[in-house]
C-alpha positions in Angstrom: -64.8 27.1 -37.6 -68.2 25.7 -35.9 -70.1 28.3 -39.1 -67.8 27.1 -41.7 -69.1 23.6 -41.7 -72.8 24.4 -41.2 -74.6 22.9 -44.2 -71.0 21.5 -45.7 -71.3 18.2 -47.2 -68.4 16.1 -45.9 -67.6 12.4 -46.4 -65.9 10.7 -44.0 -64.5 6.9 -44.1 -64.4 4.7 -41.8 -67.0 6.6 -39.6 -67.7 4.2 -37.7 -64.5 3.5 -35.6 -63.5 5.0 -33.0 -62.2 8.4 -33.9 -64.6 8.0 -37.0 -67.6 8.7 -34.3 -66.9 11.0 -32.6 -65.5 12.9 -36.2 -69.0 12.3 -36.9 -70.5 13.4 -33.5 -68.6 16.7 -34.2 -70.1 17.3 -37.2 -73.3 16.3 -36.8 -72.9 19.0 -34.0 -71.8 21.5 -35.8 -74.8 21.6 -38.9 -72.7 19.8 -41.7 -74.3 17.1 -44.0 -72.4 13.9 -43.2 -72.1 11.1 -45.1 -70.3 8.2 -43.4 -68.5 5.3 -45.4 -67.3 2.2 -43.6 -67.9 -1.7 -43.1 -70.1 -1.9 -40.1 -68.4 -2.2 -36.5 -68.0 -5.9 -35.7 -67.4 -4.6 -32.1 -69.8 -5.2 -29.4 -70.3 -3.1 -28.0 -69.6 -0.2 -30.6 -69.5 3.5 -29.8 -71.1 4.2 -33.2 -74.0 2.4 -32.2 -73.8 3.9 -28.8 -73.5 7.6 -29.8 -76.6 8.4 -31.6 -75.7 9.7 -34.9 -76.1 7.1 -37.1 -80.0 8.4 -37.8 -78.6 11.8 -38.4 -76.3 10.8 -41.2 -76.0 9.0 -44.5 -74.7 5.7 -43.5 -72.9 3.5 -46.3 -72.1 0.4 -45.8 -69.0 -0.4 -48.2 -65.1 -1.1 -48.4 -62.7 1.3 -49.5 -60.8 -1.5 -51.3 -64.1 -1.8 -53.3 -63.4 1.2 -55.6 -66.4 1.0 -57.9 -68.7 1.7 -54.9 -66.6 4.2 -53.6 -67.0 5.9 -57.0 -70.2 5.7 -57.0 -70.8 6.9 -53.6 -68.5 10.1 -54.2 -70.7 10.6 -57.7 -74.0 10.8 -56.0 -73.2 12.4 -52.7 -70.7 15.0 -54.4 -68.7 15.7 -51.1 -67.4 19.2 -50.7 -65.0 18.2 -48.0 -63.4 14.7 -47.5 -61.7 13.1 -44.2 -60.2 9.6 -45.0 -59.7 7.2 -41.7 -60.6 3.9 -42.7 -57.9 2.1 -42.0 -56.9 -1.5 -40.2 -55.2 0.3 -37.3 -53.8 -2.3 -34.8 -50.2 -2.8 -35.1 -50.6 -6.6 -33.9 -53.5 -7.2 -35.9 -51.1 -6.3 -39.0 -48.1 -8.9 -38.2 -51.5 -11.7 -38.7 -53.0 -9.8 -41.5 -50.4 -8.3 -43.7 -52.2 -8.3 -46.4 -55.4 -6.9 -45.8 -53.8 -4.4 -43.6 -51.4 -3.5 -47.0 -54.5 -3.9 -49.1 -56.8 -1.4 -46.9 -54.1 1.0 -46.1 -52.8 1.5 -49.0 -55.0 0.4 -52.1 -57.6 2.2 -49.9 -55.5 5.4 -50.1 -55.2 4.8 -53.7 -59.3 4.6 -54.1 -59.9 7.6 -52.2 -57.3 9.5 -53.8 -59.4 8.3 -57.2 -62.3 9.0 -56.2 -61.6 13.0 -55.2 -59.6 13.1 -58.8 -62.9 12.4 -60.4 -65.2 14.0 -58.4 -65.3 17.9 -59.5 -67.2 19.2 -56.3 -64.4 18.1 -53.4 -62.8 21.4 -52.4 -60.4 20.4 -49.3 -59.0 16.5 -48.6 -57.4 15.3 -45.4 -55.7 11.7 -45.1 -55.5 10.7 -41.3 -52.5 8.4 -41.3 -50.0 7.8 -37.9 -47.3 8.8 -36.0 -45.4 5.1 -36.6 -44.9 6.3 -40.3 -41.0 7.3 -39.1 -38.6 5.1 -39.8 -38.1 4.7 -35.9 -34.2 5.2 -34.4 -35.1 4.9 -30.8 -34.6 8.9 -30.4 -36.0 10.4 -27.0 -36.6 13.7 -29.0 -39.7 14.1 -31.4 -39.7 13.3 -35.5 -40.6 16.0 -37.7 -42.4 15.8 -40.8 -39.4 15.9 -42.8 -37.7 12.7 -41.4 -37.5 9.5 -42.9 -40.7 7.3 -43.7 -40.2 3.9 -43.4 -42.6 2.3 -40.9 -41.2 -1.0 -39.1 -44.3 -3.5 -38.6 -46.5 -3.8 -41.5 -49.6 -1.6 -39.9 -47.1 1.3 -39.8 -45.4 0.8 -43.3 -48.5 0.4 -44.8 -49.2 4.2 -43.6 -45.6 4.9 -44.7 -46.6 3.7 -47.8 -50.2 5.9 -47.8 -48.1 9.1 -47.3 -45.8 8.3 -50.4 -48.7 7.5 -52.4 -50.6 11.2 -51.3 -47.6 12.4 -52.1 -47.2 11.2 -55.3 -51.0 12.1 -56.7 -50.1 15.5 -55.1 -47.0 15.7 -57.8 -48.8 13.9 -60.7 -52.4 16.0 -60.9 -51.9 19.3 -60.0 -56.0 19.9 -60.7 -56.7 18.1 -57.5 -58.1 20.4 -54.7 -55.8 20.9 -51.6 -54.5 17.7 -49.8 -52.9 17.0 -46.2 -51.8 14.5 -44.4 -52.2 14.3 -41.1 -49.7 12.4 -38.4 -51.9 12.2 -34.9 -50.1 10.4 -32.0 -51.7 7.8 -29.7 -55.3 8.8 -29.2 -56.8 7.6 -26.0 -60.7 8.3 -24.8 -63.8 7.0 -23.9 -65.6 4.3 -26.3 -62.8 3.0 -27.5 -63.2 -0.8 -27.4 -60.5 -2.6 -29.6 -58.5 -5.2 -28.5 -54.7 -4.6 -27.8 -55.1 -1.0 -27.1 -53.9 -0.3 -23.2 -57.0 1.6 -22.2 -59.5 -1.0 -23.7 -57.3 -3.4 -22.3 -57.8 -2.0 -19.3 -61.4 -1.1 -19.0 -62.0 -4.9 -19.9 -59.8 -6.1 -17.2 -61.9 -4.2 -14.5 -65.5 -4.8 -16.1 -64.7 -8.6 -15.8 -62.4 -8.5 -12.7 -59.4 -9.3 -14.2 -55.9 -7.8 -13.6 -54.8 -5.3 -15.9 -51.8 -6.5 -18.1 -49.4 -4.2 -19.5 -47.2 -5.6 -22.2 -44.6 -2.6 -22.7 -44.7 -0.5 -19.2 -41.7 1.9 -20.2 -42.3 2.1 -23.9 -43.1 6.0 -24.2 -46.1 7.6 -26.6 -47.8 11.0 -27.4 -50.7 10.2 -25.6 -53.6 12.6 -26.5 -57.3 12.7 -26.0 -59.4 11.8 -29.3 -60.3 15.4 -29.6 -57.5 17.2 -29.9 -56.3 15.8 -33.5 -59.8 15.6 -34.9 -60.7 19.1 -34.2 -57.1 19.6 -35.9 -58.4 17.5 -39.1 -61.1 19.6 -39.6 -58.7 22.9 -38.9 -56.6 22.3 -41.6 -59.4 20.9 -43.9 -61.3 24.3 -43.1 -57.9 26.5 -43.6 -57.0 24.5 -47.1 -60.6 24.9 -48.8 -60.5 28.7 -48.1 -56.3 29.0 -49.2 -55.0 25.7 -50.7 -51.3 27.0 -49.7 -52.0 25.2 -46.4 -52.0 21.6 -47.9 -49.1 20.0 -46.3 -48.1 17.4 -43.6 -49.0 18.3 -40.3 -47.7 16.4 -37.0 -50.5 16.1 -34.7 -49.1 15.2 -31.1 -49.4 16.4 -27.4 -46.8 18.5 -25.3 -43.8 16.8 -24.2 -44.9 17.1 -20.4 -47.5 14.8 -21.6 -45.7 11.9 -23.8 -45.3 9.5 -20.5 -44.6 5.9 -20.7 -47.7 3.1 -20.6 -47.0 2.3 -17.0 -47.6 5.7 -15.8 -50.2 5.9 -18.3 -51.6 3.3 -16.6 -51.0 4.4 -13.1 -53.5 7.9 -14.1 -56.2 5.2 -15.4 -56.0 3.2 -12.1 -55.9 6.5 -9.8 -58.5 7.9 -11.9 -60.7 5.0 -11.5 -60.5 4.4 -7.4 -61.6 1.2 -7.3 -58.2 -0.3 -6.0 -57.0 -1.2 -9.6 -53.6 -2.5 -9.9 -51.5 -3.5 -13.5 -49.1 -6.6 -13.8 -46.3 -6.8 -16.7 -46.7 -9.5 -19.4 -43.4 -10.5 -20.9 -43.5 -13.0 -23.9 -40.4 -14.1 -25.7 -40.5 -13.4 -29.3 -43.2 -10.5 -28.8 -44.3 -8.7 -32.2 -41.8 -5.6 -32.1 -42.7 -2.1 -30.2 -40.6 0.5 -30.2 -39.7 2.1 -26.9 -39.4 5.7 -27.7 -42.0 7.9 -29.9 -42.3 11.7 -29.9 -43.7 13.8 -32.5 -42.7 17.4 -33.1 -45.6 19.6 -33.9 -43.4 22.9 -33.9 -45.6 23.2 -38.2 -48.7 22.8 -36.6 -48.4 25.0 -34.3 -46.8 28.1 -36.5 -49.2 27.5 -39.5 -52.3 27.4 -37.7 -51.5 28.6 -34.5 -52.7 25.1 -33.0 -52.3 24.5 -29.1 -53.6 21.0 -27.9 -55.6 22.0 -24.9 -56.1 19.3 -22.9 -53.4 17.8 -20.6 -52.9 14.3 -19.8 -54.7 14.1 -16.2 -57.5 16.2 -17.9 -57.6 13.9 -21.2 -57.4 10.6 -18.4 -60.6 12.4 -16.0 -63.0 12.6 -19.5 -61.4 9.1 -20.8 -63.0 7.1 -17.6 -65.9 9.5 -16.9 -67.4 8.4 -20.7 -66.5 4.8 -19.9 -68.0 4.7 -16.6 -71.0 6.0 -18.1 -71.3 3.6 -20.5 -70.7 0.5 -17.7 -73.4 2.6 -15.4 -76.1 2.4 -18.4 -76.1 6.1 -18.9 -76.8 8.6 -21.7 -73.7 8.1 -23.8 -74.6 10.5 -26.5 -75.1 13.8 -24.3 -71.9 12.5 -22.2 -69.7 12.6 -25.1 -72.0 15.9 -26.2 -70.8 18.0 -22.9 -67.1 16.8 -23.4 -67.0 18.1 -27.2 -68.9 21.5 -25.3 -66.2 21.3 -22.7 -63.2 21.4 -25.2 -65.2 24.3 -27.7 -65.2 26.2 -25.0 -62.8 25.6 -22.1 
């Protein structure tokens, strides 16, 4: 896969989040000509401007709601491959913003989608959305890709909504090169630093000597390292432009041994850590709903593409705090998260 996207030109949005980077870093990596659309991180500190790659890329600066930039960015550029995750991805964030988060998610969808239908030269399409786009019943087993879409909080309907929509342009303009979606569970890893995500959460609480709060200790999650779907993404993106019959809808998740709840996710941070870290529960009357169970079945992914995630759950916790611990220790980030791309290449 590493020769495939030697010299490919690939667009990416929202390239400068968290998963964006390290998409990028991968690529970068790998030879391909990158061009990276997002608004610029707000976060400080930001693993995009940490990492390295923004001088070895085309860096936009643009909206994916804007669609007449987008156009235009897709006419010059003429992407051969394109990886859409810009997003507003915080599911508390959305209960404030509905709006934007609707807007972003879903008009953004619509752009992109626009922008491939008029731009001859893309040749394989991947939309990242979630694994909150299941209409969620509370089962302790894990959704399949044919089960109901219907996201409850507005972050996850909006993505609902995203996959409907790629569906629909799939149906409607059968000239459009190959298109997945692709449902990832919940990605933990070093340099993530956005708020209301329990690893940030945590890291923040121990940079500034604060206890760690965990709002939901026994809510359950496919917790997975960053890696494992985005070298997925760029599987299927890589199978589709040679055979288009692999466009689908691909669950994206870890092994069940490894869905565990937040507390004991939390409990491998701490231990991982050793610096006598300790968590305390936070419970708020009329909290912003979670649900308590979520489990993805990734039974496709595995028989299409023969897709194993590699990394299990102590292993993806041991790379998560070695990269952040770096960071707080003021050392070389990029060749950091360098050796751990090297170290899942080549176990």
């Amino acid at each position: 896969m590493t020769d495939f996207y030697k010299g490919k030109k690939v667009l990416i949005t929202g390239h400068t989040g968290f998963k964006g980077t390290w998409l990028t870093k991968i690529l970068v990596n790998m030879g391909a000509e990158v061009l990276g659309y997002s608004r610029c991180s707000e976060k400080d500190p930001s693993l995009f401007e940490l990492s390295g790659v923004k001088e070895r890329i085309i860096h936009v600066k643009g909206n994916v709601c804007d669609y007449r930039q987008l156009q235009e960015t897709f006419r010059s550029f003429q992407p051969e491959i394109v990886l859409h995750l810009a997003a507003q991805p915080i599911v508390r964030e959305s209960y404030s913003e509905p709006r934007s988060t609707y807007e972003t998610n879903v008009m953004g969808t619509v752009n992109v989608l626009e922008a491939v239908r008029n731009t001859q030269a893309v040749k394989s399409v991947v939309i990242v959305t979630t694994d909150k786009v299941y209409r969620n019943n509370e089962w302790v087993w894990g959704y399949r890709e044919n089960e109901t879409l219907d996201g409850f909080d507005p972050y996850s309907n909006s993505k609902s909504c995203a996959e409907l929509v790629t569906g629909s342009y799939r149906r409607s303009f059968p000239a459009l090169p190959p298109i997945s979606t692709a449902r990832a569970g919940n990605v933990i890893g070093g340099g993530d630093f956005a708020k209301d995500r329990i690893i940030p959460d945590c890291v923040r609480a121990i940079a500034e000597g604060e206890p760690i709060v965990v709002r939901n200790p026994r809510s359950i999650r496919p917790y997975q390292h960053v890696l494992e779907p985005l070298f997925a993404y760029l599987l299927i993106a890589y199978r589709q432009y040679e055979n288009s019959s692999f466009a689908g809808t691909y669950n994206i998740g870890p092994e069940e041994c490894d869905c565990v709840t937040t507390g004991e996710l939390v409990n491998m941070f701490c231990a991982c850590w050793r610096e006598n870290a300790g968590w305390e529960t936070e419970e708020k009357k009329n909290a912003p709903h979670e649900a308590t169970y979520l489990k993805l079945d990734c039974t496709l992914m595995k028989s299409v593409f023969d897709w194993q995630p590699k990394w299990h759950i102590d292993k993806t916790m041991k790379e998560t705090v070695r990269l952040y611990k770096c960071w707080l220790n003021g050392k070389d980030v990029p060749n950091e998260m360098n050796t751990q791309i090297q170290e899942y290449m080549n176990p």
